[in-house]
PyMOL Python script that loads the backbone (N, CA, C, O; Angstrom):
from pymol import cmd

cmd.read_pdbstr("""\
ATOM      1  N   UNK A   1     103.181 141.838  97.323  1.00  0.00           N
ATOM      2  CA  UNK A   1     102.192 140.771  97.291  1.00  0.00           C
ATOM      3  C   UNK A   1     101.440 140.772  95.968  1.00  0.00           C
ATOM      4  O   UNK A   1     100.898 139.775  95.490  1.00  0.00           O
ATOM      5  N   UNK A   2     101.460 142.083  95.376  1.00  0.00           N
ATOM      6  CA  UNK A   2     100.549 142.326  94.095  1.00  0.00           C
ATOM      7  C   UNK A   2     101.095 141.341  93.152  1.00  0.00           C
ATOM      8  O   UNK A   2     100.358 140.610  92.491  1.00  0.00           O
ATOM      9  N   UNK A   3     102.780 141.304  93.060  1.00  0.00           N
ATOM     10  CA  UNK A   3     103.369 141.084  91.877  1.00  0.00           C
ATOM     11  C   UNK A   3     103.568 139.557  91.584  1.00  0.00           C
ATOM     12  O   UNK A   3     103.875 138.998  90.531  1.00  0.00           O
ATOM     13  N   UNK A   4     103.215 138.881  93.241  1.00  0.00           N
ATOM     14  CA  UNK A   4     103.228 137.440  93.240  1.00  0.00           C
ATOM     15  C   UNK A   4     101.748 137.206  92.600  1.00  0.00           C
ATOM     16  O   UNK A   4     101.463 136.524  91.615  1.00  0.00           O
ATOM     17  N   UNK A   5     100.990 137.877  93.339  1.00  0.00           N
ATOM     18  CA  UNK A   5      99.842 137.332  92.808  1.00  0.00           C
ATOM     19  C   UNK A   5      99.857 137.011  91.379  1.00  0.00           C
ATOM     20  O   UNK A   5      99.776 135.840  91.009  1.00  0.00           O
ATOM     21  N   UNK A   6     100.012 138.537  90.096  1.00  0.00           N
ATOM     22  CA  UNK A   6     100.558 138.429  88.727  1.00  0.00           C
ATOM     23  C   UNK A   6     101.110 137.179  88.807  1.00  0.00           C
ATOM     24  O   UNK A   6     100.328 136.290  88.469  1.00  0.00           O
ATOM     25  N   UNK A   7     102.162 136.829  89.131  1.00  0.00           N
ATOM     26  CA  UNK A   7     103.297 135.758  88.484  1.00  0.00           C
ATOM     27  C   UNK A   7     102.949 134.639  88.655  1.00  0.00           C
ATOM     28  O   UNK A   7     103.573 133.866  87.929  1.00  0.00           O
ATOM     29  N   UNK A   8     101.883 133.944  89.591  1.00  0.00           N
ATOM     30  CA  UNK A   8     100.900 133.231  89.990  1.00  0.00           C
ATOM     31  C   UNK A   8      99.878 132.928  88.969  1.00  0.00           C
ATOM     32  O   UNK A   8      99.464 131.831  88.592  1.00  0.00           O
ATOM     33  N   UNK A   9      99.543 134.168  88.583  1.00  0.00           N
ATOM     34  CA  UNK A   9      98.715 134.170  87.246  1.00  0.00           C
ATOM     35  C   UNK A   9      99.134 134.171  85.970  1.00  0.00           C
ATOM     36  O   UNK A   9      98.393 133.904  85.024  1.00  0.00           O
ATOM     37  N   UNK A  10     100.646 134.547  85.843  1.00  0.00           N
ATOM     38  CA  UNK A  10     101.106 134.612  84.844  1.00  0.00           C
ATOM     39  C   UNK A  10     101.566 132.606  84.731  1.00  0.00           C
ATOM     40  O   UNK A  10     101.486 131.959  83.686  1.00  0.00           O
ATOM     41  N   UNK A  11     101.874 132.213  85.668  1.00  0.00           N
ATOM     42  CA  UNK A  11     101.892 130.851  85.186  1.00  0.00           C
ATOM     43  C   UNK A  11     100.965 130.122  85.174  1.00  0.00           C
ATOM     44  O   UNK A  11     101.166 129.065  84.577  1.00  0.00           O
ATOM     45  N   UNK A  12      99.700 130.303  85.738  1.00  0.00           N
ATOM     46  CA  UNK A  12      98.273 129.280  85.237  1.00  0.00           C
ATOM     47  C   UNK A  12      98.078 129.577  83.814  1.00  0.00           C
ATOM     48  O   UNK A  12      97.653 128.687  83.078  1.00  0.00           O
ATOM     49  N   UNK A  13      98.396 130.948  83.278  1.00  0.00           N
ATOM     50  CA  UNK A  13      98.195 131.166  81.707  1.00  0.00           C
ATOM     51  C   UNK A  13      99.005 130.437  81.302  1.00  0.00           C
ATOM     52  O   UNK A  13      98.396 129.957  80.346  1.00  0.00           O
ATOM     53  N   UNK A  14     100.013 129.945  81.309  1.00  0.00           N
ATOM     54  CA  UNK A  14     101.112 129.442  80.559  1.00  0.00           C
ATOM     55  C   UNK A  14     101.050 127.906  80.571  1.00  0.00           C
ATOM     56  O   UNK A  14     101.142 127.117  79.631  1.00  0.00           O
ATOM     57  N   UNK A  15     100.899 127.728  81.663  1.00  0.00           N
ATOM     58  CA  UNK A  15     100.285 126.168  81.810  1.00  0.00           C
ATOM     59  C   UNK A  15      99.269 125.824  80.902  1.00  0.00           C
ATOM     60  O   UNK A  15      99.202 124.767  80.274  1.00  0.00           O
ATOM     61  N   UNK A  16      98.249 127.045  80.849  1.00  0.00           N
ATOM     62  CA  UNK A  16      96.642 126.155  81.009  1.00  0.00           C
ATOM     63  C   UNK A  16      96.893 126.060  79.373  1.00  0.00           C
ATOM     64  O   UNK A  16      96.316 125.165  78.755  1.00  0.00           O
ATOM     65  N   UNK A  17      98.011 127.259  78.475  1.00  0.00           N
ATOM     66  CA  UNK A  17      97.947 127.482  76.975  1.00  0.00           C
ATOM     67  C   UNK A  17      98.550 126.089  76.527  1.00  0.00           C
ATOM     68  O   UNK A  17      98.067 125.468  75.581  1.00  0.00           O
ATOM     69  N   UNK A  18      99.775 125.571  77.354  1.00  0.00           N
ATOM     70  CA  UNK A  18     100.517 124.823  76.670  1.00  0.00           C
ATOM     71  C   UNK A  18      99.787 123.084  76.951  1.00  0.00           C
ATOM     72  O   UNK A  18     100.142 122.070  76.350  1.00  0.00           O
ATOM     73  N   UNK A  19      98.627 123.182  78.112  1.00  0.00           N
ATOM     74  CA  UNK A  19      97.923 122.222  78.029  1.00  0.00           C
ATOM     75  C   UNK A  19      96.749 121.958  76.933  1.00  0.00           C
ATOM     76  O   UNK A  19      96.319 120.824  76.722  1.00  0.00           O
ATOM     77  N   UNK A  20      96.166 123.374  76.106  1.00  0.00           N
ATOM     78  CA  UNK A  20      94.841 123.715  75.452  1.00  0.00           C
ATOM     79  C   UNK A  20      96.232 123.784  74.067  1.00  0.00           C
ATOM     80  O   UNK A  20      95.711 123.175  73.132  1.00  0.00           O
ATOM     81  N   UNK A  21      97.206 124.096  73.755  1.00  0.00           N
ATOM     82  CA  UNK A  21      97.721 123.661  72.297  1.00  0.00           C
ATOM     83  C   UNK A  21      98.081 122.104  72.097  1.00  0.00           C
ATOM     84  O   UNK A  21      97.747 121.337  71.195  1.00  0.00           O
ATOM     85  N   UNK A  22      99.085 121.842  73.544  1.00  0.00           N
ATOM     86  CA  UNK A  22      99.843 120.497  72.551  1.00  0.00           C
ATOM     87  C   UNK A  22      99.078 119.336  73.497  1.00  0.00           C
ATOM     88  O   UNK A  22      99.828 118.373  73.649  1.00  0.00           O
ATOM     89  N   UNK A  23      98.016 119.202  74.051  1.00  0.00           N
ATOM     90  CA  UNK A  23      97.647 117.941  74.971  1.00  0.00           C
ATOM     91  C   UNK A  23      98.068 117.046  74.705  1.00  0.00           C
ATOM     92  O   UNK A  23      98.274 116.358  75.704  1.00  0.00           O
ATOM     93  N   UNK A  24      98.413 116.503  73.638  1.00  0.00           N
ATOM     94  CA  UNK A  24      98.839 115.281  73.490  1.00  0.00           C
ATOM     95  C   UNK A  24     100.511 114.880  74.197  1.00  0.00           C
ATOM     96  O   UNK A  24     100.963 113.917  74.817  1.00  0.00           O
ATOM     97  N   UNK A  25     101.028 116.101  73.740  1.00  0.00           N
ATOM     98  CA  UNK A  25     102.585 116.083  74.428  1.00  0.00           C
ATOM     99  C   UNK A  25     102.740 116.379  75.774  1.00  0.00           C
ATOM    100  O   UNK A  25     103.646 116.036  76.533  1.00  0.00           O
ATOM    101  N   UNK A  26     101.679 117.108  76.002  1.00  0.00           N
ATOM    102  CA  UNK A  26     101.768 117.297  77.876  1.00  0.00           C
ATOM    103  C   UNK A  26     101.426 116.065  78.170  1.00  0.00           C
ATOM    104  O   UNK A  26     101.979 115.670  79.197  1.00  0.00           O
ATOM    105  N   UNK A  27     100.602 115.166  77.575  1.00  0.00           N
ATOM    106  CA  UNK A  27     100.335 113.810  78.547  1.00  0.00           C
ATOM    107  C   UNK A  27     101.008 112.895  78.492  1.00  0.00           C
ATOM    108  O   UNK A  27     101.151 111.983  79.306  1.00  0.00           O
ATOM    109  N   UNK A  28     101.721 113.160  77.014  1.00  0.00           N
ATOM    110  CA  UNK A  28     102.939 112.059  77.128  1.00  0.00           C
ATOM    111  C   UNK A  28     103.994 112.646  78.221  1.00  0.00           C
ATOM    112  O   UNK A  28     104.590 111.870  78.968  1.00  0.00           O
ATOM    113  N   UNK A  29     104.164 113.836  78.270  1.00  0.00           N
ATOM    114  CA  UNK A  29     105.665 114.262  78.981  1.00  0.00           C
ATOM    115  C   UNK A  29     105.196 114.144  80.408  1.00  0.00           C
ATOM    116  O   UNK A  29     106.047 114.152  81.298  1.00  0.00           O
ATOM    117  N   UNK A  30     103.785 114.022  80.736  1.00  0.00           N
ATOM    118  CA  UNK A  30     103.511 113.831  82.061  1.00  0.00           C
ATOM    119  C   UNK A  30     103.567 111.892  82.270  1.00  0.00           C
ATOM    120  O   UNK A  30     103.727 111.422  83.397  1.00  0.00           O
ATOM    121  N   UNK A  31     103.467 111.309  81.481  1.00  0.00           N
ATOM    122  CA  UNK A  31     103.844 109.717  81.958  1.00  0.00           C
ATOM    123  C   UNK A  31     105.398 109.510  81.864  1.00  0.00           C
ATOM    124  O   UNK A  31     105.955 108.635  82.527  1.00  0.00           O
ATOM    125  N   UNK A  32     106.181 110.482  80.882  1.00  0.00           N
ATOM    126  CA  UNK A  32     107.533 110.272  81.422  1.00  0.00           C
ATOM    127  C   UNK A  32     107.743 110.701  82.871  1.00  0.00           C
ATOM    128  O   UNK A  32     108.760 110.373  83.482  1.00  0.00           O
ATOM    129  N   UNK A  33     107.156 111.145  83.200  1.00  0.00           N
ATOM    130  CA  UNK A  33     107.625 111.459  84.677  1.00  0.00           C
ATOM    131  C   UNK A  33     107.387 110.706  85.638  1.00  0.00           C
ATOM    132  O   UNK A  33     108.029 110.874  86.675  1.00  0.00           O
ATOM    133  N   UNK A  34     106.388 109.662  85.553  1.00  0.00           N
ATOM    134  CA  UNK A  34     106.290 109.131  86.042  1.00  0.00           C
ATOM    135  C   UNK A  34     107.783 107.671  86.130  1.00  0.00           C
ATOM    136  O   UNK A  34     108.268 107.106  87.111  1.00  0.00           O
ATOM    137  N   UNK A  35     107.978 107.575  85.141  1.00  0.00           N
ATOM    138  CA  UNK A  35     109.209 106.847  85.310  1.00  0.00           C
ATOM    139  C   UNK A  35     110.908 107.089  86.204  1.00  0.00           C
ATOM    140  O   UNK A  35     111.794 106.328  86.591  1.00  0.00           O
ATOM    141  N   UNK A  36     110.703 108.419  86.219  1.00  0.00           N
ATOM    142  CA  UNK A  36     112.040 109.072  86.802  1.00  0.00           C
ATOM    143  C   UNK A  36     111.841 108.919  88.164  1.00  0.00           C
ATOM    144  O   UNK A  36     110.701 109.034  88.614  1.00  0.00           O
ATOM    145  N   UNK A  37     113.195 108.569  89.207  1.00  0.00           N
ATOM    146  CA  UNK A  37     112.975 108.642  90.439  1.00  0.00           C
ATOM    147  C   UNK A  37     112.851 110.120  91.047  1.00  0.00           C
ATOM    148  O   UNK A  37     112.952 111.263  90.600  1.00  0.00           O
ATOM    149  N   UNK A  38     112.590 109.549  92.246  1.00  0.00           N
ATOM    150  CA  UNK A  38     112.345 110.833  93.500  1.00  0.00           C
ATOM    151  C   UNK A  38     113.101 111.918  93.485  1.00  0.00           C
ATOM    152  O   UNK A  38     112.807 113.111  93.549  1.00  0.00           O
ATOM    153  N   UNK A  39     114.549 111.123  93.355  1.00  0.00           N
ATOM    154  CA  UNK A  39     115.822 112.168  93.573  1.00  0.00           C
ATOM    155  C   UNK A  39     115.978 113.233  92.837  1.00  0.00           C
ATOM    156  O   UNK A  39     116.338 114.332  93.258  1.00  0.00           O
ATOM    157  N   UNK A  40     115.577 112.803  91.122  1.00  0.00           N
ATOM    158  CA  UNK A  40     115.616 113.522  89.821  1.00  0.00           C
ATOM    159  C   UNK A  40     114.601 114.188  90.151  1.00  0.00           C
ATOM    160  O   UNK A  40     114.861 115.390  90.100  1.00  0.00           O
ATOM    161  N   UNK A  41     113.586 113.982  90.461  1.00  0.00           N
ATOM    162  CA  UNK A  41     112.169 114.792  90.565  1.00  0.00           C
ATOM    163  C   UNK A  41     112.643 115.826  91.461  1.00  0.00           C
ATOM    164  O   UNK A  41     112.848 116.875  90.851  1.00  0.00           O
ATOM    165  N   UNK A  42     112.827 115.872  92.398  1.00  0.00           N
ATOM    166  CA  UNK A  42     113.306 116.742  93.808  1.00  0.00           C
ATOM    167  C   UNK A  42     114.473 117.333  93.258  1.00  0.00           C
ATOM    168  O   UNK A  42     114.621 118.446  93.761  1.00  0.00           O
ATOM    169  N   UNK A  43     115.352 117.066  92.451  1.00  0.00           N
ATOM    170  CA  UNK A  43     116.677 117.875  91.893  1.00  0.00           C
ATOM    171  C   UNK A  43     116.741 118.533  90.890  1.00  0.00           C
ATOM    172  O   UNK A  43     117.669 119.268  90.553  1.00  0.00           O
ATOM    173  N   UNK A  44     115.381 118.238  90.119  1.00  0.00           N
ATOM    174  CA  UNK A  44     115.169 119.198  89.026  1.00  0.00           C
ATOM    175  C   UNK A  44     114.181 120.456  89.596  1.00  0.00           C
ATOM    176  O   UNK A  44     114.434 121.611  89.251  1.00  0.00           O
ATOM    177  N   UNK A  45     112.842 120.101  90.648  1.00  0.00           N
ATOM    178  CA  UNK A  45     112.531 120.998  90.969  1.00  0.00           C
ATOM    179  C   UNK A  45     113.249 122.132  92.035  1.00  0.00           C
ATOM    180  O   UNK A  45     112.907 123.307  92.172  1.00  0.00           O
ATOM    181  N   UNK A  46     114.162 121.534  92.624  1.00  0.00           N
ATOM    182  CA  UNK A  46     115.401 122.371  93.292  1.00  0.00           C
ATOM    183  C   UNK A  46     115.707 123.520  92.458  1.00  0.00           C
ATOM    184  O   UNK A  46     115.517 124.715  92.689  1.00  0.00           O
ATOM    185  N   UNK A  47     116.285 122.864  91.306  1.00  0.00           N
ATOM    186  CA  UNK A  47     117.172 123.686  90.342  1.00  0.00           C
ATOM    187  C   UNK A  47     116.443 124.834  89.238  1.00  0.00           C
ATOM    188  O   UNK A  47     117.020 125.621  88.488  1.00  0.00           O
ATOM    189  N   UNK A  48     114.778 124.587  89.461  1.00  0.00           N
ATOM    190  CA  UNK A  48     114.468 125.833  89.221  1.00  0.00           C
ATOM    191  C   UNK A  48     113.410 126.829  89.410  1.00  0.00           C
ATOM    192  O   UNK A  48     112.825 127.745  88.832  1.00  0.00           O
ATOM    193  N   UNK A  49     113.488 125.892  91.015  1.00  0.00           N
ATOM    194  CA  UNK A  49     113.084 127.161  92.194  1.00  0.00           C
ATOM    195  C   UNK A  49     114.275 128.136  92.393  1.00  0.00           C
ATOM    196  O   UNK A  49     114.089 129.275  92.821  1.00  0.00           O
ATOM    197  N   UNK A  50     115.753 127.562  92.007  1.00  0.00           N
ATOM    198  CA  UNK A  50     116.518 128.572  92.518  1.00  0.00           C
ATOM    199  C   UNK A  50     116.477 129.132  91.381  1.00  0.00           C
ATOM    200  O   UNK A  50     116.643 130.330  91.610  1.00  0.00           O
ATOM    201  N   UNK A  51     116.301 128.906  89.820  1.00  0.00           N
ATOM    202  CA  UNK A  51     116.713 129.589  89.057  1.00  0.00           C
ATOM    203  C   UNK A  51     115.738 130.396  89.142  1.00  0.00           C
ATOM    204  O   UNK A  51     116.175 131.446  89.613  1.00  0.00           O
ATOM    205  N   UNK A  52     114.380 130.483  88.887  1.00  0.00           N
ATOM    206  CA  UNK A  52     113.479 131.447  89.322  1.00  0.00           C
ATOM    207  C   UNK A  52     113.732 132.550  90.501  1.00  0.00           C
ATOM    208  O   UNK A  52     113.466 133.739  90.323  1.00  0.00           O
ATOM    209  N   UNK A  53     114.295 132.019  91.777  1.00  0.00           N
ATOM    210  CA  UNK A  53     114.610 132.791  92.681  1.00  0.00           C
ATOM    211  C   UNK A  53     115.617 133.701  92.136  1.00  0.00           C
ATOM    212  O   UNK A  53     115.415 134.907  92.271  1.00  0.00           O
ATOM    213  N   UNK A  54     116.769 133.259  91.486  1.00  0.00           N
ATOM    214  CA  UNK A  54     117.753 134.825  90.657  1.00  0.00           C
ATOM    215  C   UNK A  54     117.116 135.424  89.820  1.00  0.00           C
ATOM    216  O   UNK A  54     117.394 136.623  89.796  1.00  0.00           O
ATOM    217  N   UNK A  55     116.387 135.115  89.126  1.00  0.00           N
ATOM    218  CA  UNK A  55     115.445 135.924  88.044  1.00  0.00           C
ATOM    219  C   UNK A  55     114.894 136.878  88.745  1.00  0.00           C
ATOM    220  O   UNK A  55     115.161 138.073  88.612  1.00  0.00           O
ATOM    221  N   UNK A  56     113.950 136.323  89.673  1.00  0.00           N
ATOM    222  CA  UNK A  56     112.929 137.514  90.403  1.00  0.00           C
ATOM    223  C   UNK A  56     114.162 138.365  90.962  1.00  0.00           C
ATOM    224  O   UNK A  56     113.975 139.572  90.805  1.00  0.00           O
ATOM    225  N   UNK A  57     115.366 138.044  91.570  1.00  0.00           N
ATOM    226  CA  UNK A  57     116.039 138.761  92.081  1.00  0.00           C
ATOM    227  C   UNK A  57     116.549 139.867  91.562  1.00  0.00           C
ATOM    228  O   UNK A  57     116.528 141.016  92.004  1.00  0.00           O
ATOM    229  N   UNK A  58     117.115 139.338  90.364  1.00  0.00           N
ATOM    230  CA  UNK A  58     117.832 140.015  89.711  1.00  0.00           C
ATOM    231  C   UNK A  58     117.050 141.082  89.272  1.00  0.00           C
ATOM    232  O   UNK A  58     117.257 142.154  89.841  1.00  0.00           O
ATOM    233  N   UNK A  59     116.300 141.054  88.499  1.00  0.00           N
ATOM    234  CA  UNK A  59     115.104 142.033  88.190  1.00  0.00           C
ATOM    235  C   UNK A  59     114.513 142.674  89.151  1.00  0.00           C
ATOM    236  O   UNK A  59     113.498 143.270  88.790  1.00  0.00           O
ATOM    237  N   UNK A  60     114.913 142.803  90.735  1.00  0.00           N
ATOM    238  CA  UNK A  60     114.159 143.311  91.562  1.00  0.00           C
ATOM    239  C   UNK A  60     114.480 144.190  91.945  1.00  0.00           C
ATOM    240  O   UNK A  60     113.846 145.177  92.318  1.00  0.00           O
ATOM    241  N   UNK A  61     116.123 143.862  91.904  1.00  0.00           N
ATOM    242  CA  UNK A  61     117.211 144.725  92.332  1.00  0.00           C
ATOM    243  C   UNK A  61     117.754 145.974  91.196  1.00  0.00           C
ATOM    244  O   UNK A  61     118.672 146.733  91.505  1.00  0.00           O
TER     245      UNK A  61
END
""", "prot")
cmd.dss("prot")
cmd.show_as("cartoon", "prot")
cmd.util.cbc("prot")
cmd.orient("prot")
């Protein structure tokens, strides 16, 4: 539970840096998204929840 918590935290840092350097490009890359459908949205976040899921794995094991 410790290590989720970390990795939890390790991505609000990563977020909050790449929102506090490039704002301008996070807000553009956040109105492209708005253009893409559901399916793409839901099939990209699919694809790397699983890739995350082998990472943590792999490294766990």
């Amino acid at each position: 539970m410790n290590e989720l918590i970390i990795a939890f935290g390790l991505f609000l840092f990563i977020e909050g840096i790449l929102y506090a350097i490039f704002p301008s490009k996070m807000k553009n890359m956040l109105k492209k998204i708005d253009i893409l459908k559901i399916s793409q949205i839901r099939f990209s976040g699919l694809t790397f929840a699983i890739i995350g899921f082998v990472i943590v794995w792999y490294f766990k094991t």
